[in-house]
C-alpha atoms as a printed R data frame, in Angstrom:
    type eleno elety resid chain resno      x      y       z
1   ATOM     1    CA   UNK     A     1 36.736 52.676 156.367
2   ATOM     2    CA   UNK     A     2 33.401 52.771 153.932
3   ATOM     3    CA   UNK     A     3 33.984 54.628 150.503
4   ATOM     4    CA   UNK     A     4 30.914 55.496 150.220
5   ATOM     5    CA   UNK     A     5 28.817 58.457 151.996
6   ATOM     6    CA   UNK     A     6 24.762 59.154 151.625
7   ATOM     7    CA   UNK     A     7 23.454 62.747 151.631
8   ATOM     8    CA   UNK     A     8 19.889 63.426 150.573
9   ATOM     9    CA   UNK     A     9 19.171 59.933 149.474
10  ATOM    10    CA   UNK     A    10 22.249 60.047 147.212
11  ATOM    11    CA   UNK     A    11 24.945 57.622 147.284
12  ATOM    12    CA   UNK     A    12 28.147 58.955 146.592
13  ATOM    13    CA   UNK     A    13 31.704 57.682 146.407
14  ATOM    14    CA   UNK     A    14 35.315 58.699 148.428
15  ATOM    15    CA   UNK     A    15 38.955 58.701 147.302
16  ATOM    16    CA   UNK     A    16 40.454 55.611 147.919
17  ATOM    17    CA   UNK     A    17 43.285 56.662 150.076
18  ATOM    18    CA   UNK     A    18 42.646 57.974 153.743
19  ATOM    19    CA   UNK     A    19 44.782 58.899 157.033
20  ATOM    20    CA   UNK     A    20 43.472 56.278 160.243
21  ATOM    21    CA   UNK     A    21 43.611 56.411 163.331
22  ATOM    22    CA   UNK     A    22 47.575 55.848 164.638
23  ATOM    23    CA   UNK     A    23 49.148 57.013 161.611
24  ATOM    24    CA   UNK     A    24 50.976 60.473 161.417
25  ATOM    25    CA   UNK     A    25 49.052 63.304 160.326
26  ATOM    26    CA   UNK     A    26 50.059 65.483 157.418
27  ATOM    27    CA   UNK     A    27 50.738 69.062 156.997
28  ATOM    28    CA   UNK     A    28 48.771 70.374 154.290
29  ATOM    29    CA   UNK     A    29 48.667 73.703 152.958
30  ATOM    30    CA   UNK     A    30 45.000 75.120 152.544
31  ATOM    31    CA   UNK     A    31 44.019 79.152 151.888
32  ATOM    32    CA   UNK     A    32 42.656 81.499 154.258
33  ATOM    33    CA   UNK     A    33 39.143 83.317 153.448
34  ATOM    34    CA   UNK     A    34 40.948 86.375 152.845
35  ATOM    35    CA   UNK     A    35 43.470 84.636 150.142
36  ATOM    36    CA   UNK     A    36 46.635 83.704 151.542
37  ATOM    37    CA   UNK     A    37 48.555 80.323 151.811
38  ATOM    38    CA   UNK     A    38 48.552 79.045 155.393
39  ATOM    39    CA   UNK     A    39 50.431 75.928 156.441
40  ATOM    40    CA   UNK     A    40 48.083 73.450 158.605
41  ATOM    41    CA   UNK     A    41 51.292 71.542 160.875
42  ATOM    42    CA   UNK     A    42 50.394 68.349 161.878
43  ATOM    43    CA   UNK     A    43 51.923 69.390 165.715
44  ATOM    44    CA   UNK     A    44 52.963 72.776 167.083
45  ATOM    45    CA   UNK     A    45 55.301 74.541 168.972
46  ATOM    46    CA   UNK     A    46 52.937 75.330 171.673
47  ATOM    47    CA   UNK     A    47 51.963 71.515 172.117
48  ATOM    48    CA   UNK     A    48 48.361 72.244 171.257
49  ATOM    49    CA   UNK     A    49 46.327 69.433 169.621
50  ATOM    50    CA   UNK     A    50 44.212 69.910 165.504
51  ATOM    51    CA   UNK     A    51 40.946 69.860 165.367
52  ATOM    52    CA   UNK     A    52 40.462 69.511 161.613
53  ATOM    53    CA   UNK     A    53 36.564 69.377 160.516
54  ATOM    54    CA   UNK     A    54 34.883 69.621 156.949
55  ATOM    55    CA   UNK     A    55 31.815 69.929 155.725
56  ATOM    56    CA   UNK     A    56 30.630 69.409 151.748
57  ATOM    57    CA   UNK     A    57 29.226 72.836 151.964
58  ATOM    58    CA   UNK     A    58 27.335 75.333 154.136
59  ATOM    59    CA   UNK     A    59 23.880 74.302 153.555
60  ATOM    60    CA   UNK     A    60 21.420 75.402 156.175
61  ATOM    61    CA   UNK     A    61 21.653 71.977 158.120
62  ATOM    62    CA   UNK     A    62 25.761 71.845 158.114
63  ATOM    63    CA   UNK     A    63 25.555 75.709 159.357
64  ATOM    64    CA   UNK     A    64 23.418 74.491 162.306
65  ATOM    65    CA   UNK     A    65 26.029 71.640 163.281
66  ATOM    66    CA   UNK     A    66 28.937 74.053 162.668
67  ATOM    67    CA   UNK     A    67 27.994 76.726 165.148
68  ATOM    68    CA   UNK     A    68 27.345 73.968 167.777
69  ATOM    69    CA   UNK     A    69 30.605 72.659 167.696
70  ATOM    70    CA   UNK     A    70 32.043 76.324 167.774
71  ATOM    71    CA   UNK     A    71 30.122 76.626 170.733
72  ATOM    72    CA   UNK     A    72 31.132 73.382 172.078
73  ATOM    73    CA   UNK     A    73 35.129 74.040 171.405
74  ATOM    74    CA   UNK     A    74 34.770 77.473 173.259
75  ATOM    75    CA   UNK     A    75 34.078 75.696 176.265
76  ATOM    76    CA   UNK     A    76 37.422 73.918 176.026
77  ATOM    77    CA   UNK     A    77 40.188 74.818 177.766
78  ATOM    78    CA   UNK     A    78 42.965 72.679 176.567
79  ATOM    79    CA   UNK     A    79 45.351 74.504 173.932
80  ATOM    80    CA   UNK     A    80 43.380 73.148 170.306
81  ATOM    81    CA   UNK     A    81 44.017 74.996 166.764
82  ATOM    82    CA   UNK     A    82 40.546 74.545 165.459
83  ATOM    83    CA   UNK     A    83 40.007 74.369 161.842
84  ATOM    84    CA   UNK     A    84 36.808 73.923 159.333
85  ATOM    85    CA   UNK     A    85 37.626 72.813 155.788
86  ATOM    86    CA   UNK     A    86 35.526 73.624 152.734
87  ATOM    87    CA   UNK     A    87 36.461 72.784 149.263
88  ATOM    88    CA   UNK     A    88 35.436 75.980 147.303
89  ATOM    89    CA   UNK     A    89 34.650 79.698 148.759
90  ATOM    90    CA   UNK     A    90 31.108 81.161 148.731
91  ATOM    91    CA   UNK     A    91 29.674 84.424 150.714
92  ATOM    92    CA   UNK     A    92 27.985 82.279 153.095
93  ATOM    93    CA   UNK     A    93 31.794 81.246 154.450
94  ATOM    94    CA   UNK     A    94 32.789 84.853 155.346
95  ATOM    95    CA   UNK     A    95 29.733 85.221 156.758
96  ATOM    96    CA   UNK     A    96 29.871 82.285 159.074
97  ATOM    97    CA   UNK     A    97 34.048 83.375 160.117
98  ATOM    98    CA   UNK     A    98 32.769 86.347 161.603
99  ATOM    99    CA   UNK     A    99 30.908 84.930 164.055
100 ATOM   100    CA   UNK     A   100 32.845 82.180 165.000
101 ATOM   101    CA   UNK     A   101 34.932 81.881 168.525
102 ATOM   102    CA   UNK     A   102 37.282 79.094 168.061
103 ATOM   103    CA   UNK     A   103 37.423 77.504 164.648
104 ATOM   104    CA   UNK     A   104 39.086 79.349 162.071
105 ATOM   105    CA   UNK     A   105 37.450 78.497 158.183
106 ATOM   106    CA   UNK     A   106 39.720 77.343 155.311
107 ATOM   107    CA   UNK     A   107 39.644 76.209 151.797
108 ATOM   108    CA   UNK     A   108 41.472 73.288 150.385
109 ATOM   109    CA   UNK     A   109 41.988 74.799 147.238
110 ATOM   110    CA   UNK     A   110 44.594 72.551 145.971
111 ATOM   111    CA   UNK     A   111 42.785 69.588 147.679
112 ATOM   112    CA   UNK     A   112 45.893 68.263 149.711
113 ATOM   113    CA   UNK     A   113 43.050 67.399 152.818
114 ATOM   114    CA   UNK     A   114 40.717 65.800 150.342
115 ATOM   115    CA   UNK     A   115 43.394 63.742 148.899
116 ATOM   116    CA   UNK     A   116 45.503 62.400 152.349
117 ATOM   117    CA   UNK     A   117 42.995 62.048 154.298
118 ATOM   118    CA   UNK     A   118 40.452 60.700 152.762
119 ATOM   119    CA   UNK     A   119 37.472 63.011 152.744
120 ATOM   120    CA   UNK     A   120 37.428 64.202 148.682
121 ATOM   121    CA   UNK     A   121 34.376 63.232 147.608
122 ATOM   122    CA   UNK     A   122 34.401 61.556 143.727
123 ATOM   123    CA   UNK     A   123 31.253 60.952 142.780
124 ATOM   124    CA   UNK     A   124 27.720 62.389 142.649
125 ATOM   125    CA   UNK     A   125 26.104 65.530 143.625
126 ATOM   126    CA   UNK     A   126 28.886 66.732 146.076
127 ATOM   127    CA   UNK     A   127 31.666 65.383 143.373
128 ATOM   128    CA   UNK     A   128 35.132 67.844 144.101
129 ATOM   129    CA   UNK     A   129 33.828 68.651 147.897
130 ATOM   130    CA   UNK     A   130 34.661 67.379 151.195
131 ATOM   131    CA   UNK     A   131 32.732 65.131 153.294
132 ATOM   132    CA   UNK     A   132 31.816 65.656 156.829
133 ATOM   133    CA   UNK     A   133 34.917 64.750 158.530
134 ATOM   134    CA   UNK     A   134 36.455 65.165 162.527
135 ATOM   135    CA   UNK     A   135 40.057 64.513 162.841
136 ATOM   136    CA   UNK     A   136 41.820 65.508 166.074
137 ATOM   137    CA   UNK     A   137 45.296 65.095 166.147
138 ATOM   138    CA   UNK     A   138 47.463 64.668 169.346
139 ATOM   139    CA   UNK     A   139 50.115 67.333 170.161
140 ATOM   140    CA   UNK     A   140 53.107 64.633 169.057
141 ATOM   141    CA   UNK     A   141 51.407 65.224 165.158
142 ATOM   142    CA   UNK     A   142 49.517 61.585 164.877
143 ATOM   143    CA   UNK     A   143 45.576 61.031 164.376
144 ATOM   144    CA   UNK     A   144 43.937 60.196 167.812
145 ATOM   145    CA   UNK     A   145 40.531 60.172 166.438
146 ATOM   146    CA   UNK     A   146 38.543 60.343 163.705
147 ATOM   147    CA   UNK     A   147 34.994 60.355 162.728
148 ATOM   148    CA   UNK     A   148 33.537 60.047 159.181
149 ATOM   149    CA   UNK     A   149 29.567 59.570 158.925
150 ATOM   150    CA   UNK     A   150 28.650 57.518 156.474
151 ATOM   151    CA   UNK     A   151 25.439 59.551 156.328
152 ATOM   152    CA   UNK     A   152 26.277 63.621 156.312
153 ATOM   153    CA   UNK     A   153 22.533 64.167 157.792
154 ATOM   154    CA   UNK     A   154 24.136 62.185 160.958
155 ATOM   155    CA   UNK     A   155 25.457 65.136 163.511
156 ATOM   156    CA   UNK     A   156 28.860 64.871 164.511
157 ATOM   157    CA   UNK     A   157 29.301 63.350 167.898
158 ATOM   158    CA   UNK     A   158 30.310 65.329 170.396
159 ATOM   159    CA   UNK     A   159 29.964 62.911 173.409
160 ATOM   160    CA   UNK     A   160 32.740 60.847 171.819
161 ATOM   161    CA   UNK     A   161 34.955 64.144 170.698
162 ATOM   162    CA   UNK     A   162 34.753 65.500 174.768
163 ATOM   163    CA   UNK     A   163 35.853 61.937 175.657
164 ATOM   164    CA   UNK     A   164 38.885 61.310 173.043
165 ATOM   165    CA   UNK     A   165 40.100 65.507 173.672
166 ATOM   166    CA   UNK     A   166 40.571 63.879 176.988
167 ATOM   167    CA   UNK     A   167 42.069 61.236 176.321
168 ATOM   168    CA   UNK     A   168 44.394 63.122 173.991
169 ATOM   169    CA   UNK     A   169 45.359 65.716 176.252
170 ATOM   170    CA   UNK     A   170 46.302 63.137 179.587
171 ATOM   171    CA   UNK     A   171 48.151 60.173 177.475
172 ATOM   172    CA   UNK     A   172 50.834 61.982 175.351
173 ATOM   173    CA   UNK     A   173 54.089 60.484 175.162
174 ATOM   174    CA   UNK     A   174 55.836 62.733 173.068
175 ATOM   175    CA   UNK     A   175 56.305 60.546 170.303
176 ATOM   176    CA   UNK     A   176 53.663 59.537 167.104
177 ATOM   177    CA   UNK     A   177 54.046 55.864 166.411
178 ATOM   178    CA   UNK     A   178 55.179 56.833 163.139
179 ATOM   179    CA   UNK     A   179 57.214 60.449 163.644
């Protein structure tokens, strides 16, 4: 996986550490937009599947992208806790919750996403926010998939996301390969 990311002709730097593809997802505990401690579990009761996707910020062009894929994940009809991921608050976030169908917005206040899977940004500009990141995990806990864009003005593809929820949803064993 590249360390480094480009936004705005900026090149910026990643932590070092990050969660692949295969390995067993983390819980991590992240705060709700209204200020309480919520517990993101890497599998669920229900056998649903994680969507987990941040964004740096909610700039005008990462607002675009993330009604699109609320719009997209509405359309789904496999059981999927949906989550966005933002480093710090700002009004534009509660703004953007109330309109969303599927995805619920949270902060990673104490930067437990940032740190284990990879997406903390170190350097630059965006230093202390998250980078554009997609990881869905399978309903046994473990990453299935995982996008990063090296560039954040690349859209997420969501092509490749209908094709590995698929995927996700028909193959499960039961098991993670490391659970």
């Amino acid at each position: 996986m590249d360390s480094k990311i480009e936004y705005n002709n900026e090149t910026m730097d990643l932590i070092d550490d990050f969660t692949d593809v295969g390995y067993m997802a983390e819980n991590i505990e992240v705060e709700t937009l209204e200020g309480k401690t919520k517990t993101i579990k890497r599998s669920h009761s229900d056998g649903a599947m994680t969507l987990l996707i941040s964004f740096p910020n909610s700039d005008e062009s990462f607002v675009k992208e993330i009604f699109k894929l609320d719009q997209f994940m509405s359309d789904i009809q496999v059981p999927i806790h949906c989550y966005f991921l933002f480093a710090k608050r700002n009004d534009d976030l509660e703004l953007i919750a109330k309109t969303l169908q599927k995805f619920e917005i949270v902060l990673d206040k104490e930067q437990e996403f940032g740190a284990m899977y990879g997406t903390q940004i170190v350097s630059g500009s965006l230093k202390e926010q998250l980078t554009k990141s997609l990881f869905l995990i399978s309903k046994d806990g473990a990453v299935f998939y995982l996008q990063l864009p090296n560039n954040l003005e690349q859209p997420l593809e969501l092509e490749n996301l209908q094709m590995q929820l698929n995927k996700a949803f028909v193959t499960y064993t039961g098991v993670g390969c490391h659970g």
